[in-house]
N, C-alpha and C positions, 0 to 999 in steps of 0.2 A: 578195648575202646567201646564205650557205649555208642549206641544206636545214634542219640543226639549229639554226639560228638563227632561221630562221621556225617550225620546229614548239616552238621553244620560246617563243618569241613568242604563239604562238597558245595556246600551253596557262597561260601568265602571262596572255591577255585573259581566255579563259575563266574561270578561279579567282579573278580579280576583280570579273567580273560576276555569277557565283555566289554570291562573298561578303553585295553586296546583295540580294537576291532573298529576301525569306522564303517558304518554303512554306508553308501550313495546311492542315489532316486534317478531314472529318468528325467526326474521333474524339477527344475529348478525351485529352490526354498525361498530364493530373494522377493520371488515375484507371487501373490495370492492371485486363484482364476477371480477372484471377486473385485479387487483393488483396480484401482486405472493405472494405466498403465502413460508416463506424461512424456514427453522428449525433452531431453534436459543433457545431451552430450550433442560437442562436435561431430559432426558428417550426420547427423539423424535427420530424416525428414519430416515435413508439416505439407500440409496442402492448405494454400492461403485462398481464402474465397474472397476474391474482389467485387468489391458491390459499392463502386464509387459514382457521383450523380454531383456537378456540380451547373449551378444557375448563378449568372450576374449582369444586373440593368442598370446602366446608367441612364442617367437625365440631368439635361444641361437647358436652362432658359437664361437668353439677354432681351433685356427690354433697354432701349437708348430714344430721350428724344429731343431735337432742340428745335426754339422756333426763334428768329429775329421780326423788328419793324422799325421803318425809320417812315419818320412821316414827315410833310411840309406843309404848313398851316398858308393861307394868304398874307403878303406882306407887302411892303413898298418895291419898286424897281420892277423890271422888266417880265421877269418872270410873274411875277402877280398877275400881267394878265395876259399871259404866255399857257400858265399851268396854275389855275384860281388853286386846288388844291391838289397838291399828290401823296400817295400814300404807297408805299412800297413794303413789301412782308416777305417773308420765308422763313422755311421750315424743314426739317428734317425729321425722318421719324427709322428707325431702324429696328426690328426683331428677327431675333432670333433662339431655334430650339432644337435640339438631336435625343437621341436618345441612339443607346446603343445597347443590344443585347446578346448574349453569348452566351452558350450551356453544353454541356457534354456529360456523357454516359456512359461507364464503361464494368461490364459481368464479364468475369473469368474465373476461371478453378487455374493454378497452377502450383505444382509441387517445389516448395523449396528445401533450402540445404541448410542447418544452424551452421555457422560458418565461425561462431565466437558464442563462451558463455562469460559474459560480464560480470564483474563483483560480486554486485547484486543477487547474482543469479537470473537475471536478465538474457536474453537471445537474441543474435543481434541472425538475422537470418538476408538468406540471398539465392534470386533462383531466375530461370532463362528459356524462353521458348520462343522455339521459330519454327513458323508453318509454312510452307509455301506452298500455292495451288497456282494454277497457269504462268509461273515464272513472278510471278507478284511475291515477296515474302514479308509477312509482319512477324516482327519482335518484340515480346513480351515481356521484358524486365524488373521486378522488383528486388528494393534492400530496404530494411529498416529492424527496428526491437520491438521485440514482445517479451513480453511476461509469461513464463512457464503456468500459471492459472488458470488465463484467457484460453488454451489450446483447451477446445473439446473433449468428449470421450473418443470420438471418430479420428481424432489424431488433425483437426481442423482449427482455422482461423481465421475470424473474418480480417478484413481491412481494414475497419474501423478500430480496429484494437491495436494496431501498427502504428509507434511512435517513430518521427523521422521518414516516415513514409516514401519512397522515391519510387512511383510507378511509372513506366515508362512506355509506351504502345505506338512502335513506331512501323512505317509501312516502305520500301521501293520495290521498287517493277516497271512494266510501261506504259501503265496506266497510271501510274504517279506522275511517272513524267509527264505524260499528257497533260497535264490537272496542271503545271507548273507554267506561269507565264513567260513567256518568248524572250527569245535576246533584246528584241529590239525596244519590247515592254518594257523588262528589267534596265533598259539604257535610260529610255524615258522619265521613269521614276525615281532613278538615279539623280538626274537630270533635274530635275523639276519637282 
């Protein structure tokens, strides 16, 4: 056998012993360190940045006004010269105005859970926090959908980008109750 006939020999063993062999990495291949990295499966988490600010004024004006007059000129008979002329008049006048104003503001960070990936590819997300300090506890609740895009590099989302939105920031304790009008209020305004 010639020389090129064994190193070509050798180099066809090689290349098919190579063909079976798989290698594997520490490193997963799916994912580039360069690439973002997005949440796009059930149980993954997002940290939702609440930055909600809402204002509303009303304004209300009535303007009402009526006047009457009856009048009696001099004529024959007794009252002629009883009452030579009378004149009698009134009036009404009525206004009124309110205005009512209301607003609220509410910053939080809290971490939710994709709970559903929609058709779309859509996210329907859902997430839960209770703090309590001196026996007072407030809970912090949102659900609603976002779009896999809107999430950040940081794995973030604002509020604003939450369709369906349902935030909920509710408080008891005994300072609540404090704050809550009486029996005898609440019969009152029942009442009346």
């Amino acid at each position: 056998m010639s020389r090129s006939a064994m190193y070509l020999t050798a180099i066809l063993l090689c290349l098919s012993l190579s063909l079976g062999a798989g290698a594997s990495s520490l490193w997963s291949t799916s994912r580039s360190m360069y690439t973002e990295t997005k949440t796009r499966q059930v149980g993954d988490l997002i940290t939702l940045v609440i930055v909600e600010s809402s204002q509303a004024i009303q304004r209300a004006e009535t303007s009402m006004g009526q006047s009457s007059e009856v009048s009696v000129k001099p004529g024959g008979g007794i009252l002629s010269t009883l009452l030579p002329f009378l004149k009698l008049g009134g009036g009404d006048q009525a206004k009124a105005s309110g205005q009512t104003a209301r607003g609220g503001t509410l910053t939080a960070q809290i971490t939710t859970r994709v709970v559903e990936v929609l058709p779309g590819g859509n996210l329907r997300i859902e997430g839960r926090q209770v703090i309590t300090i001196n026996d007072e506890e407030q809970e912090l609740m949102v659900s609603g959908i976002i779009r896999p895009e809107d999430i950040t590099r940081d794995n973030k989302i604002l509020s604003t980008y939450v369709a369906d939105a349902d935030i909920r920031f509710t408080g008891a304790g005994p300072l609540g109750e404090k704050q809550k009008p009486g029996l005898l209020t609440r019969l009152f305004n029942w009442l009346f």
